[in-house]
N, C-alpha and C positions, 0 to 999 in steps of 0.2 A: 607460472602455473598454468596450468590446462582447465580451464574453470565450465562446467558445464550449467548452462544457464536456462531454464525453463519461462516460458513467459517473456521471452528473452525480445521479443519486435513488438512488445505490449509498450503501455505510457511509458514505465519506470522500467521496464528491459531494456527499450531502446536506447535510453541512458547509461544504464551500465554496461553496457555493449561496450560502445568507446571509452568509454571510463577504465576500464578492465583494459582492452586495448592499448589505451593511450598510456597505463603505465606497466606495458610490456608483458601482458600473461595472453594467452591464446583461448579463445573463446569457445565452446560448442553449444550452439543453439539448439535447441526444441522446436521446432517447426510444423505447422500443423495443417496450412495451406504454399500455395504458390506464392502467393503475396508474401506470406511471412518470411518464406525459404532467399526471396529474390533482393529483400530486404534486408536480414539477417549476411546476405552474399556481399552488397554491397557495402557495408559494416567491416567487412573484415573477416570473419567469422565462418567458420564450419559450419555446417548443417544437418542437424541427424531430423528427419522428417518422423512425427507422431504424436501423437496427443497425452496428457496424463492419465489418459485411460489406458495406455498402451506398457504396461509395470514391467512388462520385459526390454523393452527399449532403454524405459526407465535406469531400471539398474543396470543393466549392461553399458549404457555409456557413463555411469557413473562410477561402475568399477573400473572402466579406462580411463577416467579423468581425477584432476589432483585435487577436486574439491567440487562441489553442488552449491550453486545459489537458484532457488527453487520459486520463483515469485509469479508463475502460473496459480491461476482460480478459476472458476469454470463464474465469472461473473455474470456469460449472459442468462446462463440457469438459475443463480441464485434472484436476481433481481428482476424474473420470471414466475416466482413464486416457489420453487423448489431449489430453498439452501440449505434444508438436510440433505440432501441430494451435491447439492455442490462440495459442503464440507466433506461428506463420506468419501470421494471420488479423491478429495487431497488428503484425506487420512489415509489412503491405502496406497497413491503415490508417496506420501512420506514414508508409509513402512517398507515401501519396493528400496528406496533409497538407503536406509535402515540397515534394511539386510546386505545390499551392496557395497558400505561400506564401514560394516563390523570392525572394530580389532584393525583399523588402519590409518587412525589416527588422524585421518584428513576433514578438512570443515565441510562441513552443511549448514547453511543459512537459509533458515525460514523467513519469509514474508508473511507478517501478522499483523493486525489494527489496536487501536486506542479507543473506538468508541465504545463509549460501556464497560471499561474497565472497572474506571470506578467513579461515578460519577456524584459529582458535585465536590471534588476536594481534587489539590493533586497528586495525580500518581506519579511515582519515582518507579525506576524498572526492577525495585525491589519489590514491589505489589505484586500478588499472583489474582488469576481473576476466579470467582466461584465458580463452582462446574454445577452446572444443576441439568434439570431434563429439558430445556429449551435447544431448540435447531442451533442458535449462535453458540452453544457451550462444546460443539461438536469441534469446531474451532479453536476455540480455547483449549479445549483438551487435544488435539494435535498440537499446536504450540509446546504443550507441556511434554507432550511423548518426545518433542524434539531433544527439546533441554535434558531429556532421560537420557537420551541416547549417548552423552557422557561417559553415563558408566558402562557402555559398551565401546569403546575406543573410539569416539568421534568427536572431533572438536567443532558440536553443536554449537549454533547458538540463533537467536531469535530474532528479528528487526523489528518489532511496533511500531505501525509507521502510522503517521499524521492520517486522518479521514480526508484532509484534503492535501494531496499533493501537488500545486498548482505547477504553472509556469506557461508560456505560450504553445499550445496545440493540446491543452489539456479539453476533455471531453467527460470529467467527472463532475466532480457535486459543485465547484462553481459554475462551471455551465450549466448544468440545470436548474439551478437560483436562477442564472438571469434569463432563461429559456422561458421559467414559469413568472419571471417578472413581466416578460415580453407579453408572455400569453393572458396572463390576470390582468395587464395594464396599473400594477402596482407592483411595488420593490417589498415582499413581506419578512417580520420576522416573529416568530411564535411569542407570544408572552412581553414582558418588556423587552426582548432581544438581548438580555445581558450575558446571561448562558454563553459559553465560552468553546472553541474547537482550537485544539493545537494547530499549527502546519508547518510546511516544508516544503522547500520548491526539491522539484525531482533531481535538479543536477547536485544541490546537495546530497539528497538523499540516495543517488547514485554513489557517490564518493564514499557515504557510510558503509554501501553494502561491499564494497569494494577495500574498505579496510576491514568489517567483520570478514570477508573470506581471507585475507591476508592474516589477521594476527589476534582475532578475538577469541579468546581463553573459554574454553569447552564449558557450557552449559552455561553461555551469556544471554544477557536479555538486554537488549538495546533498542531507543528509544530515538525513532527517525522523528526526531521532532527538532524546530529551529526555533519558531514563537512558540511559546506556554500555553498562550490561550487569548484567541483574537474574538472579541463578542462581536456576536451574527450581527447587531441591530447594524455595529461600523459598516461589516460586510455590505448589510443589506444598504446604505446611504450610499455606500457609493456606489454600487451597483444603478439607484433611484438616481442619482444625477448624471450618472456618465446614459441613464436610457432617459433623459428627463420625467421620469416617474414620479409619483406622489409614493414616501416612504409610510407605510401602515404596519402596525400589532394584529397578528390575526389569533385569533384567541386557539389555545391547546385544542377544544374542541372540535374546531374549522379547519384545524391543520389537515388534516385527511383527506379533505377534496379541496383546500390550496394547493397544497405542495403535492400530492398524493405519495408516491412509494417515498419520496422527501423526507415525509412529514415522521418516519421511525427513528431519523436521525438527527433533524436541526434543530430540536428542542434539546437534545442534551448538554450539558454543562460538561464537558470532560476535559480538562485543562491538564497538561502532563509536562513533566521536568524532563532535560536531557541530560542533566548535571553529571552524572555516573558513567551513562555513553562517552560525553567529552571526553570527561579523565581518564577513563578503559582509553579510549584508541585517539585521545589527539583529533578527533574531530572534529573541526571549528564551522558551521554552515556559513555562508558566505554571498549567497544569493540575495537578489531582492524579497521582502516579507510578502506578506499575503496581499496586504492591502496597498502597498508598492505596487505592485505586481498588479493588481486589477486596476489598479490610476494608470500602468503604461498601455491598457486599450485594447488588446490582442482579443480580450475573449469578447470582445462588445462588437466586431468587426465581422466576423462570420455568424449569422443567427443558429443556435444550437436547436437540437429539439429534448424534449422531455421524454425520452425513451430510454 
């Protein structure tokens, strides 16, 4: 297959890059700088240069390729304070794709999240999320237009992927735990720390989106998840011993100038099943877990920053 990949030199693009590669389909990148283009070169990979504000690129290289896995987000805008902003920018990218491949029967895969699905119980990727007037439902509701797009001859389907996607060279939400441990000179975690986050290391969760564009059945919802649900307090202890830190409860209230932009996501409880994914497509994760993974040292070695 001819698989055109947005996001494609990002954490989890740069994964399915060779993952796609390595089992023999031909890749087209989204490129949006030099750096990406030159990156995306040495991968293996074609290069169509633009950004997802770019709808005509969009669909034109979608309608010459044999399938869309779509896992660009305008993250530095959202996490800037304008994610009604970043969601509208992928909602209208998703409809450029939409319309490029009506009535053709080829896959689209969206890259979508877990937090706040449903929290405090688990979700199974039979749960759909509320759509209500908040900025994140903007999201949610593209997700859902994807899975529509079924009934226009697309073989949709969805990836929820873990909040944290670890593995070595990662730069999301475990580096910034221990960026703000470093910085507080304590290891925190909101409340008792029982509260729960899924994960996934990325080269599993590469291989997922790599069997969704191969063979997962139109208006799927899949579920990049490997652990169910790892509570922060673990998290946070080892984090406190591999920086020799004192581990502390920082109350709900405090969380906002502990953790700050942090502090909307690691009090939640969201613990989610892959049960239904497996059986769909044979997917077995295989990687080290979460807290494997932060015992083998990688993210404790370069100091991140909280930006």
């Amino acid at each position: 297959m001819r698989v055109f990949v947005t996001g494609a030199s990002g954490w989890i693009g740069s994964a399915v890059v060779p993952e796609l590669i390595g089992s023999g389909h031909q890749v087209v990148g989204l490129a949006r700088s030099d750096t990406s283009a030159d990156a995306l070169t040495a991968a293996g990979a074609e290069v169509v240069r633009g950004t997802i504000d770019d709808l005509d690129v969009l669909g034109n290289t979608a309608a010459a390729s044999d399938g869309v896995i779509h896992l660009a987000f305008k993250h530095d805008t959202a996490f800037t304070g304008d994610f009604q902003g970043a969601a509208e920018a992928d909602r209208r990218a998703v409809d450029a794709f939409g319309d490029a491949l009506a009535g053709t029967d080829r896959p689209f895969v969206l890259a979508s999240g877990l937090v706040g699905l449903l929290p405090g119980r688990v979700a199974t990727e039979r749960d759909r999320p509320t759509i209500d007037d908040s900025p994140v439902s903007i999201r949610w509701a593209t997700a859902q237009a994807v899975l529509a797009l079924a009934s226009r001859g697309i073989r949709s389907s969805v990836v929820r992927l873990s909040p944290t996607c670890h593995g070595e060279g990662d730069n999301g939400f475990m580096a910034a735990l221990v960026a703000i441990a470093r910085a507080k000179g304590v290891s925190g975690h909101v409340g008792d720390g029982t509260n729960r986050w899924p994960a996934v290391h990325r080269l599993d969760a590469a291989r997922l989106f790599r069997l969704a564009v191969e063979k997962a059945p139109a208006g799927s919802v899949l579920h990049g998840v490997a652990e169910e649900g790892v509570p922060i307090r673990d998290i946070a202890e080892v984090i406190g011993r591999h920086l020799g830190l004192p581990v502390t409860s920082v109350a709900p209230e405090a969380a906002p100038d502990h953790f700050t932009w942090l502090s909307r996501f690691l009090g939640l409880d969201a613990p989610s099943s892959n049960t239904l994914t497996r059986e769909l497509l044979g997917w077995q994760p295989t990687q080290p877990g979460l807290l494997e993974d932060l015992e083998e040292g990688h993210y404790f070695r370069t100091p991140a920053t909280t930006a």
